[in-house]
VEXLO-771931 format. One line per 3 residues: number of its first residue (from 1); their letters; for each residue z, y, x of C-alpha. Coordinates in Angstrom, 3 decimals. Layout:
BEGIN
NUM> a> Z/Y/X ~ ...
***
This chain:
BEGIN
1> xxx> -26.398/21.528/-7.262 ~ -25.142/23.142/-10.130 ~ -23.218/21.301/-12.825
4> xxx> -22.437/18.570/-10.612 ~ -19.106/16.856/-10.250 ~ -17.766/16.740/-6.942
7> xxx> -15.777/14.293/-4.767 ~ -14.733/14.248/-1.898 ~ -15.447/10.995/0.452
10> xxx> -12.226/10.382/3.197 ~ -13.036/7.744/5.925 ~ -11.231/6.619/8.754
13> xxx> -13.527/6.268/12.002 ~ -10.446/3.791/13.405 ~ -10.152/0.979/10.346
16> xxx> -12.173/-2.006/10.251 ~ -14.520/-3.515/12.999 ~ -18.074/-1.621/11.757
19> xxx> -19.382/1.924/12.133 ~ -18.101/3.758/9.415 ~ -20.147/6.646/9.484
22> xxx> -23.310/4.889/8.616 ~ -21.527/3.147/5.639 ~ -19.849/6.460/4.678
25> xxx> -22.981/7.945/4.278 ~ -24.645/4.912/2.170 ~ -21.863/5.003/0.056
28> xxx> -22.356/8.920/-0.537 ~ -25.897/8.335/-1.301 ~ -25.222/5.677/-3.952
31> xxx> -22.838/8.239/-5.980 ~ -25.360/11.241/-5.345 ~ -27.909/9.144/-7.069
34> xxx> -25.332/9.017/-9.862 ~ -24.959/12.785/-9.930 ~ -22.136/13.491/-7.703
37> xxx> -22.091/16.062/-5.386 ~ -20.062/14.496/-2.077 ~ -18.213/15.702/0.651
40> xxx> -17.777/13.457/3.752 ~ -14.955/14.223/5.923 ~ -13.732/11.678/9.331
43> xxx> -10.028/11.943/9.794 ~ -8.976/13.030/12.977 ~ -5.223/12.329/13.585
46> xxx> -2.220/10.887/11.748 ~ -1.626/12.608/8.689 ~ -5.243/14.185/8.243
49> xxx> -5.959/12.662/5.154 ~ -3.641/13.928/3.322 ~ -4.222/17.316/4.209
52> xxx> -8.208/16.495/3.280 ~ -6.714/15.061/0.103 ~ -4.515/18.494/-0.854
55> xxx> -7.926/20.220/0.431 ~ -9.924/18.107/-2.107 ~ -7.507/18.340/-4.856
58> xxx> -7.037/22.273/-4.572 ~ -10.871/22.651/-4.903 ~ -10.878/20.967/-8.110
61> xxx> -12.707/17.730/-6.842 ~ -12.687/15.444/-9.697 ~ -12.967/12.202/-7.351
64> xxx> -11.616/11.089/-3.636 ~ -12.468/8.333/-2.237 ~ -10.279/6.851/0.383
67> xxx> -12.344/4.425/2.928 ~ -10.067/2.683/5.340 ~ -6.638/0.559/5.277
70> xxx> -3.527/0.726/3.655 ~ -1.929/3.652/5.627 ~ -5.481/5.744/4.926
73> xxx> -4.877/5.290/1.549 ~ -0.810/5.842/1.664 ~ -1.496/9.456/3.354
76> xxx> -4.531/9.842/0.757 ~ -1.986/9.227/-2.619 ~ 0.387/11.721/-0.778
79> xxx> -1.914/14.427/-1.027 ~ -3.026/13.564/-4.513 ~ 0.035/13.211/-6.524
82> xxx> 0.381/14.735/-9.162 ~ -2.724/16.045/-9.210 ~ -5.652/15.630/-11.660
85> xxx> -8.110/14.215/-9.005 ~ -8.506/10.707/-9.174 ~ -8.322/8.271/-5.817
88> xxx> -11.366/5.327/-5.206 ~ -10.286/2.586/-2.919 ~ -12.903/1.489/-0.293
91> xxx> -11.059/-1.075/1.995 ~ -11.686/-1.526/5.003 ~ -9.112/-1.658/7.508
94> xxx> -7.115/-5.046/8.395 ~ -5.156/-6.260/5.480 ~ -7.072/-4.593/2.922
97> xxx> -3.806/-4.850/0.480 ~ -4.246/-2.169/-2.118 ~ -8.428/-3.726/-2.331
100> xxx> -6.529/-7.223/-3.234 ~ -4.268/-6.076/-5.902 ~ -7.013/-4.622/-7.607
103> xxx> -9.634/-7.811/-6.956 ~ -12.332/-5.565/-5.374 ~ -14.460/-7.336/-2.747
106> xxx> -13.402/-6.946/0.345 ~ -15.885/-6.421/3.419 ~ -16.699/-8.681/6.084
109> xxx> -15.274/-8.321/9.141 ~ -18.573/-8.025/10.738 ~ -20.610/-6.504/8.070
112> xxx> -19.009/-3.206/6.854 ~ -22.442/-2.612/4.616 ~ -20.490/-5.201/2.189
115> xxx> -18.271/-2.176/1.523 ~ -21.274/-1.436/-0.857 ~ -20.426/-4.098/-3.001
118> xxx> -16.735/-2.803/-3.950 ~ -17.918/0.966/-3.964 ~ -20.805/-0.244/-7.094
121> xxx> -17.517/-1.894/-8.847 ~ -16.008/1.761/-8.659 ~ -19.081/2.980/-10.113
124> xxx> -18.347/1.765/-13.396 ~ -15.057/1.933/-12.880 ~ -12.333/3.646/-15.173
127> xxx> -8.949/5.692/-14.536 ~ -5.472/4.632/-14.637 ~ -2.512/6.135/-13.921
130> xxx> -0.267/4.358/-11.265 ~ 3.747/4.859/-10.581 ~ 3.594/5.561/-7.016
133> xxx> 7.179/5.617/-5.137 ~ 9.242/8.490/-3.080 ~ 10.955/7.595/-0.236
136> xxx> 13.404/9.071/2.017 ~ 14.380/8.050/5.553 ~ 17.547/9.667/7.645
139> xxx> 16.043/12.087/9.727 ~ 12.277/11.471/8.375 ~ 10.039/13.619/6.023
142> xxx> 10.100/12.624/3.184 ~ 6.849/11.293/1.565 ~ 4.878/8.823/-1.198
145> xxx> 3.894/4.895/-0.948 ~ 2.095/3.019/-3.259 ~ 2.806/-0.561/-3.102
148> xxx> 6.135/-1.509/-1.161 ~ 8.844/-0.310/0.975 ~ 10.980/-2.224/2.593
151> xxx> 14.197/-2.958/4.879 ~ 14.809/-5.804/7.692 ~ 11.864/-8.339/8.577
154> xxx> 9.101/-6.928/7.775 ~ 9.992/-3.658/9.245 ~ 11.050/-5.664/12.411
157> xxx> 7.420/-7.119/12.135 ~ 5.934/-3.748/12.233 ~ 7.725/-2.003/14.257
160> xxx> 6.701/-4.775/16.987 ~ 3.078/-5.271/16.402 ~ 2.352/-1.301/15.905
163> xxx> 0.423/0.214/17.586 ~ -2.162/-2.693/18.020 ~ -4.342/-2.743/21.362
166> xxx> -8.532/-2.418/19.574 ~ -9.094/-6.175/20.648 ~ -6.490/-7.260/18.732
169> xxx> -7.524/-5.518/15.820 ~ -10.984/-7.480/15.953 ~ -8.896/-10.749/14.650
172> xxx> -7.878/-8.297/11.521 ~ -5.318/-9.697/9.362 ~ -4.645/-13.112/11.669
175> xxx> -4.188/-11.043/14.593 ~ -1.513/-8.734/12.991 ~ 0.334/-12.365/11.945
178> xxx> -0.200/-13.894/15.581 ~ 1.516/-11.190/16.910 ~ 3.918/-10.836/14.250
181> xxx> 5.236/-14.524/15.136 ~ 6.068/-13.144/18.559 ~ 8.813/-10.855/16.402
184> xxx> 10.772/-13.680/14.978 ~ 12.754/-14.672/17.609 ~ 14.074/-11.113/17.299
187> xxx> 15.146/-11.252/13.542 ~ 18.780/-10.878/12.675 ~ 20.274/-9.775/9.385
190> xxx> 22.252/-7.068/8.350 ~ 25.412/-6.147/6.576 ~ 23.859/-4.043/3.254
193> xxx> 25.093/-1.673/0.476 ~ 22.534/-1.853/-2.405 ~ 22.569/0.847/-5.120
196> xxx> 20.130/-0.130/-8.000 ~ 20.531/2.399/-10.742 ~ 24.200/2.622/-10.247
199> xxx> 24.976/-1.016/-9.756 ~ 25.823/-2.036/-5.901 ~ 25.295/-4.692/-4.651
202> xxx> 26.854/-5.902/-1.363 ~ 26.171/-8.879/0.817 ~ 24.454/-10.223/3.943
205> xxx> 21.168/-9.820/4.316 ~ 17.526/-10.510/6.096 ~ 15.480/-8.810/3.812
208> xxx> 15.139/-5.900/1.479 ~ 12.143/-5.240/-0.112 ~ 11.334/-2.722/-2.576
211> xxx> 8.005/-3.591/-4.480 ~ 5.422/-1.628/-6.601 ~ 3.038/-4.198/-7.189
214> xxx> 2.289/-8.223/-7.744 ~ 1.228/-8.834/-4.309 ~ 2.872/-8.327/-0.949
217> xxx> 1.126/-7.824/1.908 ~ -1.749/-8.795/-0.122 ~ -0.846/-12.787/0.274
220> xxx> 2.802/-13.128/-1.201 ~ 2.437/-13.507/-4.941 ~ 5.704/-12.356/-5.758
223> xxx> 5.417/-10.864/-9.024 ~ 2.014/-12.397/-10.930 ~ 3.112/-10.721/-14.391
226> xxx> 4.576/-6.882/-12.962 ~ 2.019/-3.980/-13.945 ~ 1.061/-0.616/-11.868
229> xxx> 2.603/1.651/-14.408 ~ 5.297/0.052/-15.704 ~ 8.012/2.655/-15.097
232> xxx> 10.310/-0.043/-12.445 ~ 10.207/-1.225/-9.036 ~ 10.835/-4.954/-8.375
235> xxx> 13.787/-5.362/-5.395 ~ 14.115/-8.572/-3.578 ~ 17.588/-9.294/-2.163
238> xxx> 16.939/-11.885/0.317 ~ 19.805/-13.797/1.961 ~ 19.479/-15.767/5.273
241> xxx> 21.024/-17.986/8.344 ~ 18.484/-19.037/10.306 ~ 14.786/-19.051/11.101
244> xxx> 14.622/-22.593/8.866 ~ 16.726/-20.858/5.925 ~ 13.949/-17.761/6.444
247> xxx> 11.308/-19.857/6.349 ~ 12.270/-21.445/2.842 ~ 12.158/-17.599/1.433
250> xxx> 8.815/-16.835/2.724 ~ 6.906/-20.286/1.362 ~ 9.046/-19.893/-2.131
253> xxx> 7.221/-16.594/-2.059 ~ 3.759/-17.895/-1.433 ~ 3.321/-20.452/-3.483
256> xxx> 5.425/-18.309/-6.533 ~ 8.086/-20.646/-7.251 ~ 11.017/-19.727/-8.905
259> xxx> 13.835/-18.070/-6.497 ~ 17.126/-19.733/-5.365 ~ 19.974/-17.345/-7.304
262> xxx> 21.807/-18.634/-4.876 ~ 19.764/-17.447/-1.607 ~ 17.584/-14.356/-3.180
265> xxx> 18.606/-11.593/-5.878 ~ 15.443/-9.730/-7.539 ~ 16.759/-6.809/-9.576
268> xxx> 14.396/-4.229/-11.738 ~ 15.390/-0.673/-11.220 ~ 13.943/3.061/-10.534
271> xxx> 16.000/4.682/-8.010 ~ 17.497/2.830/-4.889 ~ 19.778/3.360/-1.870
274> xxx> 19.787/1.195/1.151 ~ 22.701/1.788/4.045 ~ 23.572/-0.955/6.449
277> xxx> 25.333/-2.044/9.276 ~ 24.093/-1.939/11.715 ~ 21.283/0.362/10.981
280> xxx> 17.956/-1.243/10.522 ~ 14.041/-0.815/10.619 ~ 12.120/0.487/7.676
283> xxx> 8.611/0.358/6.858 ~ 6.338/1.462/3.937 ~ 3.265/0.361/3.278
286> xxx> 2.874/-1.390/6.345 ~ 3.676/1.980/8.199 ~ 6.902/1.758/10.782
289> xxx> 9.570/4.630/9.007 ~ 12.542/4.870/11.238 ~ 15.986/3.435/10.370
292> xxx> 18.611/3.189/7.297 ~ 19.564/4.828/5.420 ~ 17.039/4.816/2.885
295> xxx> 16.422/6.340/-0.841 ~ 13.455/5.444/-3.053 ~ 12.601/6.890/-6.462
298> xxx> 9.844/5.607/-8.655 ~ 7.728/8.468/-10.348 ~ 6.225/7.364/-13.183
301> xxx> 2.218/6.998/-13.560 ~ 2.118/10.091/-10.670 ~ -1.394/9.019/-8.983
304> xxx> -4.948/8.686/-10.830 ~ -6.448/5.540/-9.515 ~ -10.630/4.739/-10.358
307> xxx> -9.789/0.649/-11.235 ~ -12.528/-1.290/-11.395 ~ -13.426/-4.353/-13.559
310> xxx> -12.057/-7.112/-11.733 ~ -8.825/-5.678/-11.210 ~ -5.935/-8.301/-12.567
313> xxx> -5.565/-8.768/-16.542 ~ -2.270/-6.689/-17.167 ~ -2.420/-4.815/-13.628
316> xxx> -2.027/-1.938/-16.511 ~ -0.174/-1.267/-19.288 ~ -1.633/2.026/-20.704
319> xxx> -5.071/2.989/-21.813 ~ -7.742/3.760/-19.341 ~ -9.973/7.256/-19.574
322> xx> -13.595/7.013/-18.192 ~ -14.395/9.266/-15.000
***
């Protein structure tokens, strides 16, 4: 054994619908067969994977790769940044977000062997280096997200639907909405202070959301043209009334029309503090994170990320490296 690279294979027994041991081990085979030398670790508890991550990473394991949903591969990144180990995606818990910004095929709900289809795209994959963001909470640790952090709505949306009973998970991603729905009555806005790099902004507000990536939630096409390591987060200022006023945001978002100045603000910027009144819900990649106030920093191209072909023309700016 020798001479051989090693990785390091992280899988959540919790994500998905399937048995994930059974895949966990297919998958190992497949990059055994292509020379790597694989460790297979189950998480166990909130948190675990990043302390299997920081494990992997101290050991000198060239590869990890992260099987299970976004929040898997959230506490994954936080135990590989800034580190020279690079992360695989394997999605397969609900929304599968981070899998459809980088256009790997995503499994069946039923069929978790179709996980071997996006684990041959990382394969022949190549590395990239991603900006990944640092967030502080009052009164949270604070820790690394990867694609978006944000203030009001969506935060009110998590913080209702989590933690999901398991036969609501077996819906996946249209179980987590039909629940979400249940939320809105609930929605109210917020007064906000907004520091972007300096500049404040102050106003009324439903919605603050601090974004990393072209997709949110892995449906809203928000940004089609922003890139993984282009050195700036993308904030969206939303303004709103009323459920009817809210609902004009969210389908300008899906379809990608242009905003209303009028109704939503979208500034570029690298460090950001959120305090309002009265204090509201947080979340970060999909994860509930306590209340305002809030601070984010971007850190520039901090994570290695294995990218595979079909990821997005222009997901990335920079040169990739081969594994």
């Amino acid at each position: 054994m020798r001479g051989k690279p090693q990785a390091t294979l992280i899988y959540n027994p919790m994500a998905g619908r399937a048995k994930m041991m059974g895949v966990a081990n297919l998958i190992a085979d497949m990059w055994a067969a292509n020379g790597w030398q694989i460790a297979i670790h189950p998480t166990e508890s909130v948190g675990h994977a990043t302390t299997l991550a920081k494990a992997a990473a101290d050991a000198g394991h060239r590869l990890l790769l992260a099987m299970g949903g976004d929040g898997t591969l959230a506490e994954v990144a936080n135990g590989l940044v800034c580190t020279e180990t690079v992360m695989g995606v394997l999605p397969s818990g609900t929304a599968n977000s981070f899998a459809v910004e980088l256009g790997l095929p995503l499994p069946h709900r039923f069929n978790g062997k179709l996980l071997l289809k996006a684990n041959e795209a990382l394969l022949n994959g190549r590395v990239q280096k991603m900006d990944i963001g640092h967030i502080q909470i009052d009164n949270q640790e604070p820790h690394h997200w990867l694609l978006w952090a944000g203030v009001g709505i969506d935060g009110m949306v998590v913080d209702w639907v989590e933690p999901r009973p398991k036969w609501l998970r077996r819906f996946g991603r249209s179980g987590y909405f039909a629940k979400g729905i249940l939320a809105l009555p609930q929605i109210s806005s917020f007064e906000a202070e907004v520091e972007i790099d300096g500049r404040l902004y102050q106003d009324r507000y439903v919605q603050i959301l601090i974004s990393n990536c072209r997709r949110y939630s892995g449906t809203f096409n928000l940004s089609p043209h922003a890139a993984l390591d282009d050195g700036q987060f993308e904030i969206w200022l939303l303004k709103s009334k009323d459920i009817p006023h809210l609902a004009e945001h969210l389908m300008r978002m899906k379809t990608s029309k242009l905003v209303d100045l009028e109704k939503i603000t979208v500034v570029n910027g690298r460090s950001i503090s959120i305090r309002t009144d009265p204090a509201a819900i947080c979340q970060a990649d999909g994860d509930q994170q306590g209340t305002t106030p809030l601070h984010c920093e971007l850190k520039p191209q901090a994570l290695h990320l294995l990218v595979p072909d079909s990821a997005p023309k222009g997901l990335f700016t920079q040169p990739s490296s081969p594994l």
